[in-house]
C-alpha positions as CSV (number, residue, x, y, z in Angstrom):
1,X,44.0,29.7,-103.7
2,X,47.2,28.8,-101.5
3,X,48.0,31.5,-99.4
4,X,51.5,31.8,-97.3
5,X,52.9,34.1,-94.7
6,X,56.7,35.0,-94.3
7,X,58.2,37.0,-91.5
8,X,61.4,38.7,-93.2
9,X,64.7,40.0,-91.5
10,X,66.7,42.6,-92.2
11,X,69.9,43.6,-90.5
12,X,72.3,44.1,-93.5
13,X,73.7,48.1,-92.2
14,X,72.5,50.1,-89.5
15,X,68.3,49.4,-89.6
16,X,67.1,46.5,-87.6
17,X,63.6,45.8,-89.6
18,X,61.0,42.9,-89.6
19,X,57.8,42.7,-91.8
20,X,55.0,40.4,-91.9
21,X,54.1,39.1,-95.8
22,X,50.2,37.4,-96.7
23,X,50.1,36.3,-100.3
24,X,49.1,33.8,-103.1
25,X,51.2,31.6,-104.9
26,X,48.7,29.9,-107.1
27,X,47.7,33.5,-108.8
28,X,48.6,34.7,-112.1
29,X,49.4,38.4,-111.3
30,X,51.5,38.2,-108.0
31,X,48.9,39.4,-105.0
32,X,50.3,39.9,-101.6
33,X,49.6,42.2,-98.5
34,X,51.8,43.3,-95.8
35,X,50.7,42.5,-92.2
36,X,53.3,44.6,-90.5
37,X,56.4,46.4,-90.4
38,X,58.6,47.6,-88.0
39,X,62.1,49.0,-88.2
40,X,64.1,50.3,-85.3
41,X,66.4,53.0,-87.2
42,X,70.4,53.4,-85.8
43,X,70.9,57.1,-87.2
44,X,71.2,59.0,-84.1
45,X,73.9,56.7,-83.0
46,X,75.9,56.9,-86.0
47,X,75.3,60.5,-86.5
48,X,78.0,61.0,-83.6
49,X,80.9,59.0,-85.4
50,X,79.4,60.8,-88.7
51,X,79.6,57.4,-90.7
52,X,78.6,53.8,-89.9
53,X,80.8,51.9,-87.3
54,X,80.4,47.9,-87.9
55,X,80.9,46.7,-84.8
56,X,78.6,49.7,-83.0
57,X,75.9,48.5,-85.4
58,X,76.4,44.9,-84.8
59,X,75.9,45.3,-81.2
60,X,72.9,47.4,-81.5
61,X,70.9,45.0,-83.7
62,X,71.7,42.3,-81.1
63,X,70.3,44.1,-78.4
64,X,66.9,44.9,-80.6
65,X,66.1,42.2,-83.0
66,X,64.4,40.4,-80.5
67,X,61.4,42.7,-79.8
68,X,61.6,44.2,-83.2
69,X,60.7,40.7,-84.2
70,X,58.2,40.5,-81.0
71,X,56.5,43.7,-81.9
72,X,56.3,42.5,-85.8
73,X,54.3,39.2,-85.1
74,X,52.6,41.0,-82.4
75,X,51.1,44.1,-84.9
76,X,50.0,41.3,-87.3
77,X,48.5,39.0,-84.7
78,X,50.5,36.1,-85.3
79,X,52.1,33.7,-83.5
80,X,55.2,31.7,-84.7
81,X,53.0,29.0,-85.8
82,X,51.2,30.9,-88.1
83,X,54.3,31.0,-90.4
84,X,55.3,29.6,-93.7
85,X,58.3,31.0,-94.1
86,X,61.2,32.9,-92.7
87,X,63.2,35.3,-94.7
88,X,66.2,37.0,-93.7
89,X,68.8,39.4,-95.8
90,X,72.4,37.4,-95.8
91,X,74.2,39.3,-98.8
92,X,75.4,42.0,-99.4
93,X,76.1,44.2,-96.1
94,X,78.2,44.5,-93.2
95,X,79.4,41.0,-92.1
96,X,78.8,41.5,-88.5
97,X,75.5,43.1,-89.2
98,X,74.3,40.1,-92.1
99,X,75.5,37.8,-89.1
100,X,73.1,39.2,-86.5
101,X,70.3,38.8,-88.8
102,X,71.3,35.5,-89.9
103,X,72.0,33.6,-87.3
104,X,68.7,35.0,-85.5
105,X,66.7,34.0,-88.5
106,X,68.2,30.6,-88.4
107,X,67.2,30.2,-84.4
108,X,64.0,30.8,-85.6
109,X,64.1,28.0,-88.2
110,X,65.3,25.5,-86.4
111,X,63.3,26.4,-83.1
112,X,59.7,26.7,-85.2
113,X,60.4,23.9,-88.1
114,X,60.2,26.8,-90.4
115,X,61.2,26.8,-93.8
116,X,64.7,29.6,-94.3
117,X,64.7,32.0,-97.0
118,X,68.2,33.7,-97.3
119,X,67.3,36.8,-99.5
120,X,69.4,38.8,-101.3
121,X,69.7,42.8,-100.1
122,X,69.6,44.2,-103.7
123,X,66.8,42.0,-104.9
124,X,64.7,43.2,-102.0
125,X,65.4,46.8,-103.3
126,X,64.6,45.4,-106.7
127,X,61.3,44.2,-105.8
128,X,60.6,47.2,-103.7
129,X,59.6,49.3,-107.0
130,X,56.1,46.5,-107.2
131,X,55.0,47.3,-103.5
132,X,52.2,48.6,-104.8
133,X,50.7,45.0,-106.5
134,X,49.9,46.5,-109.1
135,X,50.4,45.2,-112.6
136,X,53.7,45.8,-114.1
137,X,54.9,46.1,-118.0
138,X,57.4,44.1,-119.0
139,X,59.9,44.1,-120.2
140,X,61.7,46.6,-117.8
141,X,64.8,48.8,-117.2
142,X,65.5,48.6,-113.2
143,X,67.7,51.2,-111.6
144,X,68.9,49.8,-108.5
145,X,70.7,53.1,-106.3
146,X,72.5,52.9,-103.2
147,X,75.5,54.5,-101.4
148,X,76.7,51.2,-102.5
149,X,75.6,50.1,-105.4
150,X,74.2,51.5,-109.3
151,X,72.7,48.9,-111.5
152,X,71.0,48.6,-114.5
153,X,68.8,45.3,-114.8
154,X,66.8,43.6,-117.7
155,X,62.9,41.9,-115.9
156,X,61.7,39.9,-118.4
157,X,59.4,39.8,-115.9
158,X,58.7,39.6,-112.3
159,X,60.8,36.2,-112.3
160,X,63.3,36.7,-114.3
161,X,65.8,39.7,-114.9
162,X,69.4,40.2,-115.6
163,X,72.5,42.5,-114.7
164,X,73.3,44.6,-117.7
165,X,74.9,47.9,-116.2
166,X,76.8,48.2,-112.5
167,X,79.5,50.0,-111.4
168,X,82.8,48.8,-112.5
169,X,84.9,48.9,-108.9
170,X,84.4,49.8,-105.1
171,X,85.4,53.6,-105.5
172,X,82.5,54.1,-108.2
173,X,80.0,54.4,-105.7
174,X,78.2,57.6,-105.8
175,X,79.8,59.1,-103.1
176,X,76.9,61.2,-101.1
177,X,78.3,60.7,-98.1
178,X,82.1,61.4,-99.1
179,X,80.9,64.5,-100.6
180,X,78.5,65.6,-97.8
181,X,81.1,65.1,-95.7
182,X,83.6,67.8,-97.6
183,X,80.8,69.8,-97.0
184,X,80.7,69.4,-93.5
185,X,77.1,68.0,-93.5
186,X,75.5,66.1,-91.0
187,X,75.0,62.2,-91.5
188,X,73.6,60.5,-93.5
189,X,74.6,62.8,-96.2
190,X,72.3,61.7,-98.9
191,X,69.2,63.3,-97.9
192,X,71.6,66.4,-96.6
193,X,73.1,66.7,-100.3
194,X,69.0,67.0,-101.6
195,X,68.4,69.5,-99.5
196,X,71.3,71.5,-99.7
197,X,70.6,71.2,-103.7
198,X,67.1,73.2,-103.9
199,X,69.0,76.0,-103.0
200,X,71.8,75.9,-105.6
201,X,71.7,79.0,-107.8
202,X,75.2,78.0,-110.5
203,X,75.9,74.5,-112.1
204,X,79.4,74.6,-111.9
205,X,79.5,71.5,-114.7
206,X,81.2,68.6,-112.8
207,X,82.3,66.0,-115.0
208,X,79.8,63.3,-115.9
209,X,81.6,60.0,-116.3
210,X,81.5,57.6,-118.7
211,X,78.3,59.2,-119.6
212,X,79.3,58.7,-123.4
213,X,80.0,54.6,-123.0
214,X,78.2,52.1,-125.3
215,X,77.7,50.3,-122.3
216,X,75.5,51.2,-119.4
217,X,78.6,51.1,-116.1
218,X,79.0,53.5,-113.9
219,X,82.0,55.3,-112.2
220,X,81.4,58.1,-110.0
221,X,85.3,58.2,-109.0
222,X,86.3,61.2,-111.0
223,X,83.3,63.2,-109.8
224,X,84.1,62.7,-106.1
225,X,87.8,63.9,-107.3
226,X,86.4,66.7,-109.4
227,X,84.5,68.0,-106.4
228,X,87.2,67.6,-103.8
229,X,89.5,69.4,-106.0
230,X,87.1,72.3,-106.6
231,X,86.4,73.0,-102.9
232,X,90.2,72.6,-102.6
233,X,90.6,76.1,-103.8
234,X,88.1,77.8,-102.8
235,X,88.8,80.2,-99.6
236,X,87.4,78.5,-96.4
237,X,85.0,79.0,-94.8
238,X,82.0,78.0,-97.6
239,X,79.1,80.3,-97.4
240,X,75.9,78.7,-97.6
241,X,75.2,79.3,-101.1
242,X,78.7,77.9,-101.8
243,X,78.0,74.5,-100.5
244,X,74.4,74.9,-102.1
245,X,76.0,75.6,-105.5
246,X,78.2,72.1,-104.9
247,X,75.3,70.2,-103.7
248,X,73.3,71.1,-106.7
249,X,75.9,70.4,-109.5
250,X,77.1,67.0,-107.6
251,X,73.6,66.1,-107.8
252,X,72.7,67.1,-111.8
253,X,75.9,65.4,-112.3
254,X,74.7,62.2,-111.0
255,X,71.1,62.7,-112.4
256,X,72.4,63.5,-116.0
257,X,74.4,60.3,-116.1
258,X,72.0,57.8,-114.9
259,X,68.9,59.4,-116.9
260,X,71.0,59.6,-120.1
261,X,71.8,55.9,-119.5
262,X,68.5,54.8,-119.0
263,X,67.1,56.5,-122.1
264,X,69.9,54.7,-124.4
265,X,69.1,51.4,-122.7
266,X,65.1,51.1,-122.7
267,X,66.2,52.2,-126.4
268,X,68.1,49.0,-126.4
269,X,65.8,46.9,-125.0
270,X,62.5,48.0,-126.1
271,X,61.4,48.5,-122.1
272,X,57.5,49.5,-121.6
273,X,58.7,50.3,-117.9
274,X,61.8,52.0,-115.7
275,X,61.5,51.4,-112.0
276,X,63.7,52.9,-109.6
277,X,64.4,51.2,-106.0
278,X,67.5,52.1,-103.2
279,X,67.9,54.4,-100.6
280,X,68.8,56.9,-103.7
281,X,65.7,56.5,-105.0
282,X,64.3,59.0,-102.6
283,X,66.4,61.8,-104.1
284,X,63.9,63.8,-105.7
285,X,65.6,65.2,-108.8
286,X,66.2,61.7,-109.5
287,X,63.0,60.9,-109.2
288,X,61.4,63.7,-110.9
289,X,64.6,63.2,-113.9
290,X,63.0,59.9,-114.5
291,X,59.8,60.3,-114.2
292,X,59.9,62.8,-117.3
293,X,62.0,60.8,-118.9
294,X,59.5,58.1,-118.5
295,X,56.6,60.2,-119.7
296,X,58.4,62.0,-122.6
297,X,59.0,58.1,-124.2
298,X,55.6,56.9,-123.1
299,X,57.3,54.7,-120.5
300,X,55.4,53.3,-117.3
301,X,57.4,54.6,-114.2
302,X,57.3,53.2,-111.3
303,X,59.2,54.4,-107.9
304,X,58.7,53.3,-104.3
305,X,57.4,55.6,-101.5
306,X,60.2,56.9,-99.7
307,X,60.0,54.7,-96.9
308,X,60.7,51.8,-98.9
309,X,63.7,53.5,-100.5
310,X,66.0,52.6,-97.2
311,X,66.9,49.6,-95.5
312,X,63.6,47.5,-94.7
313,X,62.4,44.4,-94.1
314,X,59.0,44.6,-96.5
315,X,61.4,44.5,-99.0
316,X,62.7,41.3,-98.2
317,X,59.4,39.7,-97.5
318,X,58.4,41.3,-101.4
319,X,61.6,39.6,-102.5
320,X,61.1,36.2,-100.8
321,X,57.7,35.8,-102.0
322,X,58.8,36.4,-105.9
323,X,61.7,34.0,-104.9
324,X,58.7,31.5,-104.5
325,X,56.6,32.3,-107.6
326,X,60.2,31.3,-109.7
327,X,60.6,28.3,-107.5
328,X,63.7,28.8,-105.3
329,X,63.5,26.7,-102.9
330,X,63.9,27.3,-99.1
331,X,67.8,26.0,-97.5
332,X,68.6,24.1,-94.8
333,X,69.6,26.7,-91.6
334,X,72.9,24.9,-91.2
335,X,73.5,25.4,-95.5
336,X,72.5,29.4,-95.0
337,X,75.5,32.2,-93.9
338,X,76.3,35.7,-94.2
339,X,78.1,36.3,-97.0
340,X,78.5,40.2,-97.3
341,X,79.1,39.9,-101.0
342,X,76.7,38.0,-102.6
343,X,75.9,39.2,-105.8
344,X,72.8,39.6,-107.6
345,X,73.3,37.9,-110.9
């Protein structure tokens, strides 16, 4: 039974990560084993500037990637030799971050004679949900969540799977940080907003939109709006249990809309299985919303620990190696650039 081993990059935002992948690609269930992982986080920087700064980040991978990638081979005992593939994250991201990444993993292409995987971001949070290698049923709803990106996506199965629910422009995000940041919370605002919710006592019934669409897009706009407007006129400062009360109904406003629009599409689609993946996915109402969901309709559910909910470079190595069981084939180094928004189709 072949086995191969990819070292994966990723460098798309503000986490400099590189993981080690062992696995078969003569099986009939996918089986694979990470080696190592190591990701050098950028948090405390940008907690000062209270939001991402491109160019800050770009420089700080540059100045790591090189014994993040060092420490990776060296945690798994390998040398460059030892590899069958490289796999690095070009699309989606930050362009000066994707470019860091990028043009390192093509150094070490050409350098080693090593066949280039450029991966796709969102299909490495995709993946992320079968970390476990355990057997999956298909087919299967997959809820993508970022603070850039909510999709809905059709596996046939593990090779094959198709868009049928994003959001339908750039200021739909779910905007955790925008609304942590009315709230004067601390960056990054996602896990802020979670914790600020267990403490919420009223729902003050935000708007849930396009909750009641036939189709399965998102818009978080008008809930942003909604909540700016609300602390608009209330009298300043916000008492604790004030921003608590906002956390909360921001969240169950979220959580209503995406768990009501799963339900109607494994409906749909006759799913055995909802996975969640994206640095959302650690959100734990989310989470638990689902997983009841899940077990209520005798659903599979299966979620990633929350490490593997941010930015990581397992992911990518999870992703790469599925790449291979559909048979993508790897790209020449001088073919392969950032492109910060490839979409996953």
């Amino acid at each position: 039974m072949k086995q191969i081993t990819i070292l994966a990059i990723e460098t798309s935002c503000d986490e400099t990560a590189a993981a080690i992948l062992s696995g078969s690609i003569e099986s009939k269930q996918p089986s694979f084993k990470f080696l190592s992982s190591v990701i050098k986080s950028q948090i405390s920087i940008h907690q000062k500037t209270g939001g991402v700064v491109p160019e800050v980040a770009a420089r700080e991978h540059m100045a790591v990637i090189s014994p993040v990638v060092q420490k990776t081979l060296a945690d798994a005992k390998l040398t460059l030799s030892k590899l069958d593939y490289v796999a690095v994250t070009s699309g989606p991201g930050l362009i000066a971050s994707l470019i860091v990444g990028t043009e390192f993993a093509k150094g070490i292409a050409t350098g080693a004679n090593i066949p280039l995987l450029p991966t796709n971001h969102m299909s490495g949070h995709l993946y992320s949900a079968f970390a476990d290698g355990k057997p999956a049923q298909f087919p299967a709803l997959a809820i993508i969540v970022s603070g850039g990106h909510t999709m809905f996506l059709l596996m046939k199965d593990y090779k094959s799977y198709k868009v049928v629910g994003n959001t339908v422009d750039d200021l739909s995000l779910i905007p955790f940080d925008k609304v942590a940041r009315l709230l004067n919370l601390p960056y990054p605002g996602g896990p802020e907003i979670s914790k600020l919710a267990q403490s919420g006592k009223t729902d003050l019934n935000f708007p849930r939109p396009m909750l009641h669409f036939k189709n399965f897009d998102f818009s978080f706009a008008g809930l942003k709006t909604a909540v700016l407007y609300h602390i608009d006129k209330l009298k300043k400062p916000l008492s604790k249990q004030t921003k608590a009360d906002i956390a909360m109904s921001f969240e169950n406003a979220v959580v209503d809309v995406i768990t009501q629009k799963a339900l109607k599409a494994v409906q749909k689609h006759g799913c055995k299985t909802i996975t969640l993946a994206g640095g959302v996915a650690a959100n734990r109402a989310l989470r638990e919303s689902l997983a009841k969901l899940s077990a209520e309709n005798g659903l599979n559910f299966k979620v990633p620990n929350h490490e593997l909910c941010g930015d990581n470079a397992q992911m990518i190595a999870l992703a790469a190696y599925f790449n291979l069981l559909a048979g993508v084939k790897p790209s020449k180094p001088s073919q392969v650039h950032a492109n910060p928004a490839w979409e996953l189709l």
